[in-house]
N, C-alpha and C positions, 0 to 999 in steps of 0.2 A: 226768396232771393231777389235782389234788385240789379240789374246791368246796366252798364251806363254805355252806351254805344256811339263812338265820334265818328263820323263819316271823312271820305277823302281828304287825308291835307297833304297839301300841295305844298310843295317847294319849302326854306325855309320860315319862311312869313309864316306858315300854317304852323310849321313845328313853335317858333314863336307864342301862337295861337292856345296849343295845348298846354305850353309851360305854363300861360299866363292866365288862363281860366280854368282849368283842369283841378289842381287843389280847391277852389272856391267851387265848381260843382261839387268837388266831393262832400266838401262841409256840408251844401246844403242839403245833398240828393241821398247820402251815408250807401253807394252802392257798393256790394262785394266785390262785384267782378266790373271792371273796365276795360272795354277791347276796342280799340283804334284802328282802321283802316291806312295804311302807311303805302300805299302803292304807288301813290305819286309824289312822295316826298325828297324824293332825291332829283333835284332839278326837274320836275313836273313827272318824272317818268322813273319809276323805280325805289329802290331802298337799297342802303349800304350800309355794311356793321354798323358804324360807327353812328348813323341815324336811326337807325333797328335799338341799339344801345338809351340812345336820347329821348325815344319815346320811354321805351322802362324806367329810364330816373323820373322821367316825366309823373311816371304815376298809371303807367298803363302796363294791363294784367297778360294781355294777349295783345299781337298785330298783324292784321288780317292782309291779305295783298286782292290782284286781281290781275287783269293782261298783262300789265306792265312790269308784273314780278321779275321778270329777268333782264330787265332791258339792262341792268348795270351787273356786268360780268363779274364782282367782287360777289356776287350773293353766291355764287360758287363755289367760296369758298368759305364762308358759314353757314349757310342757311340746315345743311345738316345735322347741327350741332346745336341750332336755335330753336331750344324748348318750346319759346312762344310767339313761335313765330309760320304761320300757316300760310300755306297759298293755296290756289282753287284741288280741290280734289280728282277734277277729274281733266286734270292732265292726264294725257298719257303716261302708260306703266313705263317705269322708267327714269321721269323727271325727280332732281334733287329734290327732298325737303316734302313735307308730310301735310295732308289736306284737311286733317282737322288734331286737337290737343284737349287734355279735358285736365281743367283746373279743379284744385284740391279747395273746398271754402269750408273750414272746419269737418264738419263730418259730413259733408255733404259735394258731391262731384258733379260740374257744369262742363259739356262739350262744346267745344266750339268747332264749326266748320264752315269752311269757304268753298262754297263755288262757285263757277263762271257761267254763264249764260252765253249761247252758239249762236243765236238771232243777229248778225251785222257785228259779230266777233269770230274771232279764228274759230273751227270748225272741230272741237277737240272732243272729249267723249263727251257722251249723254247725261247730263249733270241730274237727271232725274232719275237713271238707272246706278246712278253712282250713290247718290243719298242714299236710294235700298240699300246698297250692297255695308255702308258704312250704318246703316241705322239695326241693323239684322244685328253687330256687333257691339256699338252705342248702347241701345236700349237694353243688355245685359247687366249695362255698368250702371247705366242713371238716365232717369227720364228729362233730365235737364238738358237742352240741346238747342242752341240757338247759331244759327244758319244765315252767315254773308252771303248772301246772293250777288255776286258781281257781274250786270246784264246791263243791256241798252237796251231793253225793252220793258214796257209796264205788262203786256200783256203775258210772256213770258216767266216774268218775276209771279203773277196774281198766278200763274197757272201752277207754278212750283210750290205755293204757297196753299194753295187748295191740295192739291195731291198730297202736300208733307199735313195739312192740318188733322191736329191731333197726335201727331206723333213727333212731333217735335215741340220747343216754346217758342220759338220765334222766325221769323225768315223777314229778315233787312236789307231792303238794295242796296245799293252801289253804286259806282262809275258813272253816274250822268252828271253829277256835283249841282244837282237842284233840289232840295226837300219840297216833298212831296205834300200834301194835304191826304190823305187817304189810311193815316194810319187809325188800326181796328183789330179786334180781336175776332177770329174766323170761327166759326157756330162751332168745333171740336177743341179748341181753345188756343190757338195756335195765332200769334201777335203779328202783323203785318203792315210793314211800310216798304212803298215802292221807292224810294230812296229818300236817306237819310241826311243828304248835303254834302256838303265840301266845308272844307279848312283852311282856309286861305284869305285873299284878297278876296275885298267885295267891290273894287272898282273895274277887274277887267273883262273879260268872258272867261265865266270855266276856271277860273284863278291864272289866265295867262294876259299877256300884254294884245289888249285889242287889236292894233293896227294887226299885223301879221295874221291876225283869223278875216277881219274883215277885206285885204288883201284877196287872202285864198277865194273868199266867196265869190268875191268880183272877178277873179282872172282865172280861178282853177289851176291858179299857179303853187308850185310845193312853198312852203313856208316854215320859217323853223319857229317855233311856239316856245316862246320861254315865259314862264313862270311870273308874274310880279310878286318882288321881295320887300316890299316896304310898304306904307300906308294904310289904309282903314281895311280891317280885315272883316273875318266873318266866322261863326261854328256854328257848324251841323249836327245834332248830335240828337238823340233819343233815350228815353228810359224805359226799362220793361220789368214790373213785378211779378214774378213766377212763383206760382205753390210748389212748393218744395218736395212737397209727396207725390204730389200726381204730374208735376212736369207743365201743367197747363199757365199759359197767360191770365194775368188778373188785370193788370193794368199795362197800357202804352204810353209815352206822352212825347210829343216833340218834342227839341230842345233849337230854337234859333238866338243867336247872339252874332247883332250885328250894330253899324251907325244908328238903323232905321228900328231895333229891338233891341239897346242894350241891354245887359246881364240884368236880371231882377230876382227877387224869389221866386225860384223855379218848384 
């Protein structure tokens, strides 16, 4: 099985982004499963139906969140309801909406699951005792298991990635919107990259409007960070070949498309 995995897009520019490369990776890359990080696509900070909706025409199988899953109070009122649509698992018992989804690909079933990383983010349960608890039920159904990690740390992310290797196919960062050089397959066979980029603009920091971050540094003053929606953008994105029988990683590969790398055969 092959996954085609997009990292953070931001704002509409990013969703832009997906429309407009997304079929032309598929042609080239023929992946079953494509799963999109959508966490900051609603004005930098969230996801709403109607954006959750635009990635699926778009060509995406699943859409993964991260902290900023609830920042927009409309997810409230779908997110229960939205098949393929996951946020981190180890929220607390309680929170709307489900921490991982396992996709049908002819006769063969792929889980996906998100979760957050606690290092210099909200403080919420243990994303490593959460994976056992979800992998002990997972692993009944199908060794196919490939794991958003959304963290701000590499150290963190490498360490969830050693503890799950072998039992799962993959573990993909998140949330820093920089790919990484480091992706590998772990001696049990388990695919790893400390993040897989952003979708967005590639003129500003992070996909938002420079002045207002560079502001903040200098003054420690609060600042409201919006999104840049127009101009030369950028995608982040990854592929992963998984044996089908035994669950394990065969292949990884980055995927950058920007000014400085445009789209080529990938």
């Amino acid at each position: 099985m092959r996954i085609l995995f997009i990292g953070d897009v931001v704002g509409q520019l990013g969703l832009k982004l997906v429309q407009r490369y997304l079929p032309e990776l598929k042609r080239q890359l023929k992946p079953q499963v494509t799963i999109v990080n959508g966490e900051n696509i609603a004005d930098g900070k969230g996801i709403t139906e109607k954006l959750y909706k635009a990635l699926l025409q778009a060509g995406t199988d699943v859409v993964t969140l991260g902290n900023h899953a609830f920042r927009k109070r409309d997810i409230l009122d779908f997110i229960d309801d939205a098949a393929k649509l996951v946020r981190p698992a180890n929220f607390p018992a309680g929170v709307p909406g489900t921490g991982y989804t396992i996709v049908n690909v002819n006769q063969t079933k792929l889980a996906v699951i998100n979760l957050q990383g606690r290092i210099f983010l909200d403080a919420i349960d243990d994303p490593f005792t959460v994976a056992d608890q979800l992998l002990t039920e997972i692993l009944k159904v199908t060794p196919l298991v490939f794991v958003d990690f959304h963290g701000e740390v590499t150290s963190e992310k490498l360490a969830l990635a050693y503890y799950l290797d072998g039992r799962v196919s993959a573990v993909i960062g998140t949330h820093t919107h920089v790919q990484t050089n480091d992706a590998r397959i772990l001696p049990e066979g388990t695919a790893f990259l400390s993040d897989v980029g952003m979708t967005g603009s590639y003129e500003g920091i992070l996909g938002v409007k420079k002045e207002p971050v560079i502001h903040n540094f200098l003054t420690r003053l609060p600042a409201r960070f919006e999104p840049i929606e127009e101009g030369t953008g950028q995608l982040g994105a990854c592929y992963i070949d998984i044996d089908e029988k035994t669950g394990q990683a065969k292949k990884i590969k980055t995927i950058r498309i920007d000014r400085d790398f445009p789209l080529f055969e990938v």
